[in-house]
N, CA, C and O atoms as a Tripos MOL2 file, in Angstrom:
@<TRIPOS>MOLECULE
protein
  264   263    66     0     0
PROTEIN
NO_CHARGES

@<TRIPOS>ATOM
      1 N         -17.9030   -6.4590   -5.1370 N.3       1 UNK1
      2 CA        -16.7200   -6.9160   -5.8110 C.3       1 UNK1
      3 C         -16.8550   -8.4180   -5.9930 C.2       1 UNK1
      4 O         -16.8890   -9.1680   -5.0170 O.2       1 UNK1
      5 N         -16.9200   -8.8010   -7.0880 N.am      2 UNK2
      6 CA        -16.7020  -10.2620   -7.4940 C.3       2 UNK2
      7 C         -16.0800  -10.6610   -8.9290 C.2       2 UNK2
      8 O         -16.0270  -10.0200   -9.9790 O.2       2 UNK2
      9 N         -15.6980  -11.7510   -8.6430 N.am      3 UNK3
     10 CA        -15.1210  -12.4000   -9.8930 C.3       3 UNK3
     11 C         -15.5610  -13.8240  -10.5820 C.2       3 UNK3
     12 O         -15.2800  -14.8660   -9.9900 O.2       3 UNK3
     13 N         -16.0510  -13.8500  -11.4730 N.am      4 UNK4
     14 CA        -16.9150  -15.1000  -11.6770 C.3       4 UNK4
     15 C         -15.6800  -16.2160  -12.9800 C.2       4 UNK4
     16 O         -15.2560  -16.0150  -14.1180 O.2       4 UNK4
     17 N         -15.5340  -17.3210  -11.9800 N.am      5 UNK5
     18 CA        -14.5840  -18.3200  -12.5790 C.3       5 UNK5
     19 C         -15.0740  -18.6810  -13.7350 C.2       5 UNK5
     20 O         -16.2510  -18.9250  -13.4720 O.2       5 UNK5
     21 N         -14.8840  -18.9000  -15.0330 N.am      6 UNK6
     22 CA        -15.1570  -19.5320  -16.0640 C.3       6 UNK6
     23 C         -14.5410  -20.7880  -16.0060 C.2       6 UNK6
     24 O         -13.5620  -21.0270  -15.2980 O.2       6 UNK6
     25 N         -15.1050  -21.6050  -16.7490 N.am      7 UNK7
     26 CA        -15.1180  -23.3390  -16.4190 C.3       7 UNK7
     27 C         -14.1330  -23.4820  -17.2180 C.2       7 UNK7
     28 O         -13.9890  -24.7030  -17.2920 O.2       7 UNK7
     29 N         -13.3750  -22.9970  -17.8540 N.am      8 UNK8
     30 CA        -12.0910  -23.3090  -18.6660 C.3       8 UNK8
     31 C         -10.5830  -22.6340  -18.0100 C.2       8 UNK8
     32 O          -9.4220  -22.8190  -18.3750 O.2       8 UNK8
     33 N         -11.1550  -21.7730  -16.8810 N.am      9 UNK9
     34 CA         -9.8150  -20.8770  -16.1310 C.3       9 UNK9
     35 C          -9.5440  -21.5920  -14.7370 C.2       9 UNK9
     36 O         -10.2180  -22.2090  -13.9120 O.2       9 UNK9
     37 N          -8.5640  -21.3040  -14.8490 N.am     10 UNK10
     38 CA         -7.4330  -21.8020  -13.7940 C.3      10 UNK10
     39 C          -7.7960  -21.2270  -12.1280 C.2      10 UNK10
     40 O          -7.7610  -20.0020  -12.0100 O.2      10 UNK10
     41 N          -8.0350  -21.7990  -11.2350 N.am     11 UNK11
     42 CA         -8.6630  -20.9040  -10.0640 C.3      11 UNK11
     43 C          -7.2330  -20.1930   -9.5130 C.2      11 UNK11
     44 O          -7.3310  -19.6640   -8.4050 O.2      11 UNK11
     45 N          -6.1950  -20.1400  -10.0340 N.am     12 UNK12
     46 CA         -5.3030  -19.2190   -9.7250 C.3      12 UNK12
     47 C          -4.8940  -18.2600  -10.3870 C.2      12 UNK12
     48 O          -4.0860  -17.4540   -9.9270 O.2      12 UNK12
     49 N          -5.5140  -18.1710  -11.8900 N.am     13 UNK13
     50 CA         -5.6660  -16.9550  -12.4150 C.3      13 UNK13
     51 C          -6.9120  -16.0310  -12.0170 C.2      13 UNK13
     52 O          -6.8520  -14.8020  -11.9620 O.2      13 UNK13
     53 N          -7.9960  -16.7640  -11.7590 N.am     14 UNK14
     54 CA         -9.5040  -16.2810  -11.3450 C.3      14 UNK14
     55 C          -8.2880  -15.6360   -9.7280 C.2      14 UNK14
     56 O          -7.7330  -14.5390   -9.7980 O.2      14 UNK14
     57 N          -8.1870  -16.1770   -8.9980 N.am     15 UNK15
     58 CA         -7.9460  -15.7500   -7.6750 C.3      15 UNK15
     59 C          -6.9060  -14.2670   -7.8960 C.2      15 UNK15
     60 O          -7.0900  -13.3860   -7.0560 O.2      15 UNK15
     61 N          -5.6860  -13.9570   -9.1560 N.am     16 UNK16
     62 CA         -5.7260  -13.2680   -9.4590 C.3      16 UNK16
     63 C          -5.9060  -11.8320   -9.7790 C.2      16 UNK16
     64 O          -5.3500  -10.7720   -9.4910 O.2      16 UNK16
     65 N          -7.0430  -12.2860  -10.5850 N.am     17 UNK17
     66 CA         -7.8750  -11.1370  -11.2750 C.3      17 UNK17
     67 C          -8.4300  -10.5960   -9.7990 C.2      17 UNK17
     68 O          -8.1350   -9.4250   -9.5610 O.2      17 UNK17
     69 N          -9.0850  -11.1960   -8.9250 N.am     18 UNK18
     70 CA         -9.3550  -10.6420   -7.8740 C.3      18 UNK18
     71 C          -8.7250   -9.7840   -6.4790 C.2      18 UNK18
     72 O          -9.2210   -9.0430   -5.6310 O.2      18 UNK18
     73 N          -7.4270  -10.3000   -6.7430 N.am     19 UNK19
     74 CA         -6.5410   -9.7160   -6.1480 C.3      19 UNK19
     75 C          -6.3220   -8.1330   -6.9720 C.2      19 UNK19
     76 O          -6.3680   -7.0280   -6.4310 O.2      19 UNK19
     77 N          -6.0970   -8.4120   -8.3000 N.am     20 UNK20
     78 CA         -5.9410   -6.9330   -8.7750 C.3      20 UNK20
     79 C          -7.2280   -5.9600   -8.5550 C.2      20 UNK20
     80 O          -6.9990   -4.7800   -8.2870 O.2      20 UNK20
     81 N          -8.3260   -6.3280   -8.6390 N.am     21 UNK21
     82 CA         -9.4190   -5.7470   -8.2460 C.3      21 UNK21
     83 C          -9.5970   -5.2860   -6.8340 C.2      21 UNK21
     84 O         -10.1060   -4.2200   -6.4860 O.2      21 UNK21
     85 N          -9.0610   -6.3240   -5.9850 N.am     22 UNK22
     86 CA         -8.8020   -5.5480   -4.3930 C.3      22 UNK22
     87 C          -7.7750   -4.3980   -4.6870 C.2      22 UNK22
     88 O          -8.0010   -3.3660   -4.0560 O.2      22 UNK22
     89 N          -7.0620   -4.3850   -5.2390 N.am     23 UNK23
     90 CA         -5.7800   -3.3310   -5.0010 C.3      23 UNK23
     91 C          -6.5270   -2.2390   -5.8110 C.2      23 UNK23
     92 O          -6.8810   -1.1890   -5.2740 O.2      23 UNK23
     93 N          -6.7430   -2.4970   -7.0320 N.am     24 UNK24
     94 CA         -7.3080   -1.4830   -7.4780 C.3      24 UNK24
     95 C          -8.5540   -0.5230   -6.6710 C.2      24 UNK24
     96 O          -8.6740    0.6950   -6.8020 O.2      24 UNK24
     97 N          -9.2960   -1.2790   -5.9430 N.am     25 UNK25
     98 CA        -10.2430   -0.8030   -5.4510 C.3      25 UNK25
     99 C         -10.0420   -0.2920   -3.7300 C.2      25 UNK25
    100 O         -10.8070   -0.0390   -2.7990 O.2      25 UNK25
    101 N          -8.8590   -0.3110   -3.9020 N.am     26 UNK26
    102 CA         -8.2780    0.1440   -2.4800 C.3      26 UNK26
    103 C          -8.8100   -0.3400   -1.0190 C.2      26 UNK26
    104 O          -8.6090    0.1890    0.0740 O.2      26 UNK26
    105 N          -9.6710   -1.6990   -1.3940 N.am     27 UNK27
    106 CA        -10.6830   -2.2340   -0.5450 C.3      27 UNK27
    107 C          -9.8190   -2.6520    0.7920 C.2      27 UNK27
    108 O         -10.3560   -2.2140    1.8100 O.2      27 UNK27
    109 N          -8.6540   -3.3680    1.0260 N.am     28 UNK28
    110 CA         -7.8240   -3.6730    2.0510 C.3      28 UNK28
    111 C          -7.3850   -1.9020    3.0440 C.2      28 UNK28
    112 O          -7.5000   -1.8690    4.2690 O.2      28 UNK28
    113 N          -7.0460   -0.9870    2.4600 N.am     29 UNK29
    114 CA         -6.3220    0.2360    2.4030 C.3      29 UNK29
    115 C          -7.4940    0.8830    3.4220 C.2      29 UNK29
    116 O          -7.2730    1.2250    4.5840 O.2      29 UNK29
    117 N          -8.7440    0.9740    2.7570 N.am     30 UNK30
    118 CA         -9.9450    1.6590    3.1990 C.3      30 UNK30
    119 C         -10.4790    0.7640    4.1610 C.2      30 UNK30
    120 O         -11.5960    1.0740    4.5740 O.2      30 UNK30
    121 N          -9.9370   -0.3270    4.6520 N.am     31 UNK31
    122 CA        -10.5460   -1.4290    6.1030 C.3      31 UNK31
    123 C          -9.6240   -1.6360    7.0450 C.2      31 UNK31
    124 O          -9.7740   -2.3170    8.0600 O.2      31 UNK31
    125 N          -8.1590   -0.7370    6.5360 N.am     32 UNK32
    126 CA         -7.3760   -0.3080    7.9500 C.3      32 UNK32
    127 C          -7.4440    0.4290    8.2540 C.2      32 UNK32
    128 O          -7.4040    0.4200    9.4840 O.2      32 UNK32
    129 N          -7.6370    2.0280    7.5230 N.am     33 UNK33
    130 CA         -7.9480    2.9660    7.9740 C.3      33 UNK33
    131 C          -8.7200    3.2520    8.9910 C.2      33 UNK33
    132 O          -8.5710    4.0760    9.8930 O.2      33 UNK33
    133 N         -10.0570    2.0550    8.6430 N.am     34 UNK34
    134 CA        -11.2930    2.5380    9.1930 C.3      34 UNK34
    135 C         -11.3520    1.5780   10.7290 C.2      34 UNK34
    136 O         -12.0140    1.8660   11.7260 O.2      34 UNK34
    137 N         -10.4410    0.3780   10.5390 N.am     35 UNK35
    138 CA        -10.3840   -0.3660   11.6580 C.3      35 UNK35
    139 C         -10.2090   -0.0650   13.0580 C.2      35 UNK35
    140 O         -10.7920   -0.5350   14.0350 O.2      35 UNK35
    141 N          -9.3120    0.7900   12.9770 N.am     36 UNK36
    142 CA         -8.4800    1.8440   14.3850 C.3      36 UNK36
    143 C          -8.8520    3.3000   14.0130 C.2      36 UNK36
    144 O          -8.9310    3.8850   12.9320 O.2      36 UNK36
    145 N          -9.0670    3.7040   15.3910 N.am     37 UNK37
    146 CA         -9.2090    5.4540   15.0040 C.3      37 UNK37
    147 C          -7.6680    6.0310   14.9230 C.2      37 UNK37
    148 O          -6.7610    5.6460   15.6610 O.2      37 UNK37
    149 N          -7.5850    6.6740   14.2540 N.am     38 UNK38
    150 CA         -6.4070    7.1790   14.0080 C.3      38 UNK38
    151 C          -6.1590    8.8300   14.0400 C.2      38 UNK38
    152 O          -6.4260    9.6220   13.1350 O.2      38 UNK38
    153 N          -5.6590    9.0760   15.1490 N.am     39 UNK39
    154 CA         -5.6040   10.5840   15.3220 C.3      39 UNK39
    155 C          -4.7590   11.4760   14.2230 C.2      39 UNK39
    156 O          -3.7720   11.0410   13.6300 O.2      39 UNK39
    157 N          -5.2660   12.6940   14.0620 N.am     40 UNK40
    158 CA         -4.3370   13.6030   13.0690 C.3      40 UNK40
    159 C          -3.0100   13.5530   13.6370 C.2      40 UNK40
    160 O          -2.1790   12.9600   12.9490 O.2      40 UNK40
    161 N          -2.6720   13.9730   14.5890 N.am     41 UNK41
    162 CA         -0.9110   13.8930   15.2230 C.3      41 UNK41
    163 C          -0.3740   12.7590   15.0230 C.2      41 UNK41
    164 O           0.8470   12.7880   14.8690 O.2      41 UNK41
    165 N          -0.9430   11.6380   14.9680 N.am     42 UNK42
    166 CA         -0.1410   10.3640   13.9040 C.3      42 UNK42
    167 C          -0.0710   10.2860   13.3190 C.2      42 UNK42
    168 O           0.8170    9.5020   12.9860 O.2      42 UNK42
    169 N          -0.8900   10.9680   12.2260 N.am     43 UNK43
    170 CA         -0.7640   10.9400   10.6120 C.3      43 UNK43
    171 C           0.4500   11.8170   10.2020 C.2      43 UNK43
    172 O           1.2500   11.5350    9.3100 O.2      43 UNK43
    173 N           0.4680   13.0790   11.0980 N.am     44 UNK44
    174 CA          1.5120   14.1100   11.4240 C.3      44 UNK44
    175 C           3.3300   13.4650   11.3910 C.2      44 UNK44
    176 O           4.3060   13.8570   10.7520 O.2      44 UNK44
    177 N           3.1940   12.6130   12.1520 N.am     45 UNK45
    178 CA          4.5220   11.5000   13.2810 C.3      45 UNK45
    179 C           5.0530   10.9970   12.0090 C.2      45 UNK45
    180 O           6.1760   11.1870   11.5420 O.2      45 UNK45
    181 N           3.7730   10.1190   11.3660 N.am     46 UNK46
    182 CA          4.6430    9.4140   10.1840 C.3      46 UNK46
    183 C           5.0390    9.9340    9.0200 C.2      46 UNK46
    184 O           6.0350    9.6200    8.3670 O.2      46 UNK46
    185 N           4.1820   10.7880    8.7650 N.am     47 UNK47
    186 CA          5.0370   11.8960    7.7240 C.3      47 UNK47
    187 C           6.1660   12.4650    8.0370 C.2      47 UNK47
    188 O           7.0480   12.4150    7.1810 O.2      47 UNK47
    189 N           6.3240   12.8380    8.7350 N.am     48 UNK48
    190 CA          7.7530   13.4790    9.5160 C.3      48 UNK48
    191 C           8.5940   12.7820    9.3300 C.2      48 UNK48
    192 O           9.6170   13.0170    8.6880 O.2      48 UNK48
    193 N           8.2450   11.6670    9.9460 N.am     49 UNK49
    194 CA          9.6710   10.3340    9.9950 C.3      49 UNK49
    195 C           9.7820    9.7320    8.8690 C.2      49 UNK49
    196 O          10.8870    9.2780    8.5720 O.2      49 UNK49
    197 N           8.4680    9.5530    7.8030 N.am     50 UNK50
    198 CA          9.1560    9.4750    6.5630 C.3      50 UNK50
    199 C           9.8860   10.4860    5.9510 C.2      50 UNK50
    200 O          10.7670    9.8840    5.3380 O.2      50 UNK50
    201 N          10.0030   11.5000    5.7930 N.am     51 UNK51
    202 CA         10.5550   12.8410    5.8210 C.3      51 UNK51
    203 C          12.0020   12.4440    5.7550 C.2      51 UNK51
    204 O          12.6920   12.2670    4.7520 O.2      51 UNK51
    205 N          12.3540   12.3280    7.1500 N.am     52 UNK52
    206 CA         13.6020   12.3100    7.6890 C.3      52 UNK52
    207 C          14.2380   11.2720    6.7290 C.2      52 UNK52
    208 O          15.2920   11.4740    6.1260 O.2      52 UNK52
    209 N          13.2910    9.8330    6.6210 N.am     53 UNK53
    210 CA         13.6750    8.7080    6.2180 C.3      53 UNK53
    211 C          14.7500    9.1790    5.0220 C.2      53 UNK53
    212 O          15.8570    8.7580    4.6860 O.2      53 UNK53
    213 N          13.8330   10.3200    4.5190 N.am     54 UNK54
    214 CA         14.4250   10.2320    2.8420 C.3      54 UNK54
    215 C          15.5240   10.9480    2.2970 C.2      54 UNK54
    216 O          16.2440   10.7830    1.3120 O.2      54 UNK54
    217 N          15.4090   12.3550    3.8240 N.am     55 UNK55
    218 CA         16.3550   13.0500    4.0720 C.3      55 UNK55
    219 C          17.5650   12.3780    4.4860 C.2      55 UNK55
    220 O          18.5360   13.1180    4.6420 O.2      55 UNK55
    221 N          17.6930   11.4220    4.6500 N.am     56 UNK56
    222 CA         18.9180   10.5170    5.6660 C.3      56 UNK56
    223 C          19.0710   10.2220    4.0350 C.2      56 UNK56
    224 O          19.9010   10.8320    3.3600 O.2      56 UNK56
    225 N          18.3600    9.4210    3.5900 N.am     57 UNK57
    226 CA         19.3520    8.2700    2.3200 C.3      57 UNK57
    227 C          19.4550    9.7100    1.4880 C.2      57 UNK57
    228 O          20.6670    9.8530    1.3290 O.2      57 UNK57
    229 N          19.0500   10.3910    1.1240 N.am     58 UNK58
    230 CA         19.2440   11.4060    0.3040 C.3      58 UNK58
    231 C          20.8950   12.1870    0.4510 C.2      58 UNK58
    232 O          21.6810   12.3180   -0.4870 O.2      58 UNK58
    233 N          21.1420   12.6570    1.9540 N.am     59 UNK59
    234 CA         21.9960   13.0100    1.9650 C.3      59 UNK59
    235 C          23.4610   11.6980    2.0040 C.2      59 UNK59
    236 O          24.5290   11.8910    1.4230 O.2      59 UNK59
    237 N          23.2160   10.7580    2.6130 N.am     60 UNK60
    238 CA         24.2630    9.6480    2.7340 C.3      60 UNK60
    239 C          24.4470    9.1580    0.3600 C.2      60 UNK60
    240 O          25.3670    8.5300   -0.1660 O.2      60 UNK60
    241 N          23.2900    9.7360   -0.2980 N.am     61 UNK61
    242 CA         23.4210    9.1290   -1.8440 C.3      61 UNK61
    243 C          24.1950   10.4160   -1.5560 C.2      61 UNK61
    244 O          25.2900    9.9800   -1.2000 O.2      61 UNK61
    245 N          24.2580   11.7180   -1.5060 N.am     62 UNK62
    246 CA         25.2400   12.6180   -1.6200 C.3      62 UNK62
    247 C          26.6080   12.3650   -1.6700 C.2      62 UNK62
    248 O          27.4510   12.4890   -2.5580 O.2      62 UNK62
    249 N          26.6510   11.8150   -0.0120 N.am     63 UNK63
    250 CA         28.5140   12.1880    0.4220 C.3      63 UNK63
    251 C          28.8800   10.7040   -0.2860 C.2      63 UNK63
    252 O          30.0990   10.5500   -0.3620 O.2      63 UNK63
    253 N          28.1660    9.6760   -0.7750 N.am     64 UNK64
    254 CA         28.6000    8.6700   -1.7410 C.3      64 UNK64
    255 C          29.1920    9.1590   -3.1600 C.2      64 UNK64
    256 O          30.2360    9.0160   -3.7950 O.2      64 UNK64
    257 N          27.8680    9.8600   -3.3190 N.am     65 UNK65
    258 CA         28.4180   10.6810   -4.8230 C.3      65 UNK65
    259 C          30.0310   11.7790   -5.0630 C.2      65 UNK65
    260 O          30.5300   12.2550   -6.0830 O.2      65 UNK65
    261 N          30.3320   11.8210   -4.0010 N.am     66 UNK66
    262 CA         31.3130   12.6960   -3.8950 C.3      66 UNK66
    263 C          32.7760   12.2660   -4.2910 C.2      66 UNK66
    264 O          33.7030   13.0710   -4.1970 O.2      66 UNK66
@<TRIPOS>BOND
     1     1     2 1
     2     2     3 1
     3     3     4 2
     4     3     5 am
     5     5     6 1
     6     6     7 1
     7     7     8 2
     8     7     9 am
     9     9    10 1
    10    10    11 1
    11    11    12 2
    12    11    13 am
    13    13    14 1
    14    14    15 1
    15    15    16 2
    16    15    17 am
    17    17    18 1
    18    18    19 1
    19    19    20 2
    20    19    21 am
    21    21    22 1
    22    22    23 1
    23    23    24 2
    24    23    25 am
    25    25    26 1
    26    26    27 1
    27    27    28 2
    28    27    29 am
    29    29    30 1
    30    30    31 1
    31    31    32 2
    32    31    33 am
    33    33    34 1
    34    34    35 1
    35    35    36 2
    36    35    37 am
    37    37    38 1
    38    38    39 1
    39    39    40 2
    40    39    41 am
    41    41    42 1
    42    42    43 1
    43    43    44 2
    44    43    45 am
    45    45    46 1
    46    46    47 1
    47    47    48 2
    48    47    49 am
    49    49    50 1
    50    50    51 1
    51    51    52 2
    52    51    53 am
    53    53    54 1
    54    54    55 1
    55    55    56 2
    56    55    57 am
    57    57    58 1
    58    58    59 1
    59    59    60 2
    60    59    61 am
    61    61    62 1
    62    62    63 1
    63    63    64 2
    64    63    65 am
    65    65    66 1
    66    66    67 1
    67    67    68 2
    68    67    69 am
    69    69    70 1
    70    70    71 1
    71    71    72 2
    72    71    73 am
    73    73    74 1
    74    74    75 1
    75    75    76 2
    76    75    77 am
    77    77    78 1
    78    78    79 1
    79    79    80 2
    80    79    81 am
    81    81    82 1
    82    82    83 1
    83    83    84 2
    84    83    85 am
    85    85    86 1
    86    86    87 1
    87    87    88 2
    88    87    89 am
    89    89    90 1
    90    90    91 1
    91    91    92 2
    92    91    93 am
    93    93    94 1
    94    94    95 1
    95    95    96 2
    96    95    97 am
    97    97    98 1
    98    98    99 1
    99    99   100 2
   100    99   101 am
   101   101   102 1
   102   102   103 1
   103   103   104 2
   104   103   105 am
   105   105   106 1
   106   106   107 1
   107   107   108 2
   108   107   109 am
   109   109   110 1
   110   110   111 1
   111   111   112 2
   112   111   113 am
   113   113   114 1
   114   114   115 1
   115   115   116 2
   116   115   117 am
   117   117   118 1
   118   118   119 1
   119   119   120 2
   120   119   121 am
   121   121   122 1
   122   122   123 1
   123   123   124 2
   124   123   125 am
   125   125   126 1
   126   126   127 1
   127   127   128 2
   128   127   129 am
   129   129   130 1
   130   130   131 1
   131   131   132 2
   132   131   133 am
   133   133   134 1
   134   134   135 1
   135   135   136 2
   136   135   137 am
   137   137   138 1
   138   138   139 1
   139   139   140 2
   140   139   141 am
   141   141   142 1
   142   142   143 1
   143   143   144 2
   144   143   145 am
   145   145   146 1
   146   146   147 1
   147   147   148 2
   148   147   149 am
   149   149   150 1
   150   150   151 1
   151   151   152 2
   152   151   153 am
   153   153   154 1
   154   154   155 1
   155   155   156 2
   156   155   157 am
   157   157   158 1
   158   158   159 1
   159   159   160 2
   160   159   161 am
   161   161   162 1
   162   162   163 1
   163   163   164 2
   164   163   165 am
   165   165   166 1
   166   166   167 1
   167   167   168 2
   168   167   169 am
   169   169   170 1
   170   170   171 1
   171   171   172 2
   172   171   173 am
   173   173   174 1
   174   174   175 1
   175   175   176 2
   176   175   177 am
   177   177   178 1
   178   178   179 1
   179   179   180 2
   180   179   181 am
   181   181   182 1
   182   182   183 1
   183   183   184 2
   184   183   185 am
   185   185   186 1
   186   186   187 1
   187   187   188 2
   188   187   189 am
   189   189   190 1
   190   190   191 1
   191   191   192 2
   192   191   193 am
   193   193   194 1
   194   194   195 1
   195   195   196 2
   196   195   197 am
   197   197   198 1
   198   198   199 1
   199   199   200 2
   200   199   201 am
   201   201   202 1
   202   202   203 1
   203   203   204 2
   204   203   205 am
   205   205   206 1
   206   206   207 1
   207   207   208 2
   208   207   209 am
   209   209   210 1
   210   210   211 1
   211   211   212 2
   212   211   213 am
   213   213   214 1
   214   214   215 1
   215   215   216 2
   216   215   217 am
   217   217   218 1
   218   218   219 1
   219   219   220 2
   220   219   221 am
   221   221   222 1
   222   222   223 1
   223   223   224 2
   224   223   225 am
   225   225   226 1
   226   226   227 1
   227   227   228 2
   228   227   229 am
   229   229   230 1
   230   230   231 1
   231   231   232 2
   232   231   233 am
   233   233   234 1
   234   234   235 1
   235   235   236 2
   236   235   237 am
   237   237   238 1
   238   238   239 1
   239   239   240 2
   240   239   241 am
   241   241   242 1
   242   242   243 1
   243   243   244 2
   244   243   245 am
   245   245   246 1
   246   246   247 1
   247   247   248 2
   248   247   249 am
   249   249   250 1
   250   250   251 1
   251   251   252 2
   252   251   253 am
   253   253   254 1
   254   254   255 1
   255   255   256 2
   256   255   257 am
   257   257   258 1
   258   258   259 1
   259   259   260 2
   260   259   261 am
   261   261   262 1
   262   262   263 1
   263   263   264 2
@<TRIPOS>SUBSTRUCTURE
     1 UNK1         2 RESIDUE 1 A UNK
     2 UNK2         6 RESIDUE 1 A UNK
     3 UNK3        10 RESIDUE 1 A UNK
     4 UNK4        14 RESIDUE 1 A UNK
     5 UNK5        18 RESIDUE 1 A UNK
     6 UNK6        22 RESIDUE 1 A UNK
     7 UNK7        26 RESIDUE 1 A UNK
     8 UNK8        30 RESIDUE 1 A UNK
     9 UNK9        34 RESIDUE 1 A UNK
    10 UNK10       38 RESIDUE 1 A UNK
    11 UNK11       42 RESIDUE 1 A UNK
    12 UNK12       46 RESIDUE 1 A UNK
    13 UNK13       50 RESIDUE 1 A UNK
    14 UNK14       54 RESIDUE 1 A UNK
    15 UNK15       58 RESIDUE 1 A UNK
    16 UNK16       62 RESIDUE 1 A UNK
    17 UNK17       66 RESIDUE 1 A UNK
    18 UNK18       70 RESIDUE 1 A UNK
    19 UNK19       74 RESIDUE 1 A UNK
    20 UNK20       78 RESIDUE 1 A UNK
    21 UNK21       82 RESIDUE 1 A UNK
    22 UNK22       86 RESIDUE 1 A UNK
    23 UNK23       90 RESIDUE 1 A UNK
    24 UNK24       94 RESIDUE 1 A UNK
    25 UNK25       98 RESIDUE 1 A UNK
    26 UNK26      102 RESIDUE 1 A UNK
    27 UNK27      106 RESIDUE 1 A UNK
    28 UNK28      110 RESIDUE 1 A UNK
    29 UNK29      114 RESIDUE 1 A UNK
    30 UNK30      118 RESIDUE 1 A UNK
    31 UNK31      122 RESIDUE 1 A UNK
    32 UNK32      126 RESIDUE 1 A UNK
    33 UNK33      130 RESIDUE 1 A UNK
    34 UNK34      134 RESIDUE 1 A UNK
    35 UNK35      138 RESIDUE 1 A UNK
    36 UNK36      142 RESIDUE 1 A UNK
    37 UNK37      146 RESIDUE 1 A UNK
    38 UNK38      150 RESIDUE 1 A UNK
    39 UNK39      154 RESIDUE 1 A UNK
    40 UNK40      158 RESIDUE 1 A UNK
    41 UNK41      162 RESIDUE 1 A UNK
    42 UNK42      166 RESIDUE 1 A UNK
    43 UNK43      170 RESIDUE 1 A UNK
    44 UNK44      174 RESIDUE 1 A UNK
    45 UNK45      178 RESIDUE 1 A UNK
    46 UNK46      182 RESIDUE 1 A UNK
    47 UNK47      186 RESIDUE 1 A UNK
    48 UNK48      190 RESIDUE 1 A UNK
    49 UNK49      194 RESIDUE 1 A UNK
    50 UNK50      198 RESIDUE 1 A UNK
    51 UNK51      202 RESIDUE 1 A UNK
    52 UNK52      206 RESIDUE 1 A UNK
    53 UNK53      210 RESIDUE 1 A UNK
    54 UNK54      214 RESIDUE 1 A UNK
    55 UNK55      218 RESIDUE 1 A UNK
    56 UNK56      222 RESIDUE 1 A UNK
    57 UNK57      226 RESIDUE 1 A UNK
    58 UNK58      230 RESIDUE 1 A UNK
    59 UNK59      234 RESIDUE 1 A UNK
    60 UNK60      238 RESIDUE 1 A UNK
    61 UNK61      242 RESIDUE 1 A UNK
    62 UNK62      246 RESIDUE 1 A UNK
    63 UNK63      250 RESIDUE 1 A UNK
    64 UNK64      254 RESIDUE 1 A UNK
    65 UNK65      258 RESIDUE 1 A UNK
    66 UNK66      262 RESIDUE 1 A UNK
């Protein structure tokens, strides 16, 4: 992954373009994953509790709507 500054661009648009290229390339995403081992029953935990998360505002947008 690189980004090569042209002598007429701004090093904060160059810095940028490189940032979208990290995101795009999921390069940050794929060096936490891999940083910590991460057991399946946690991957399990946070799905759940996001779950709930959405189940909570979901039902509280309900009894608002009412």
């Amino acid at each position: 992954m690189a980004v090569i500054v042209h002598s007429n661009e701004n090093i904060d648009s160059a810095l940028k373009r490189l940032h979208r290229e990290v995101l795009r390339e999921k390069t940050l995403d794929t060096y936490r994953e891999k940083q910590y081992r991460a057991k399946k029953s946690d991957e399990k935990i946070q799905k759940r509790r996001e779950w709930a998360k959405m189940k909570r505002r979901r039902r509280a947008a309900s009894r608002r709507a009412k």
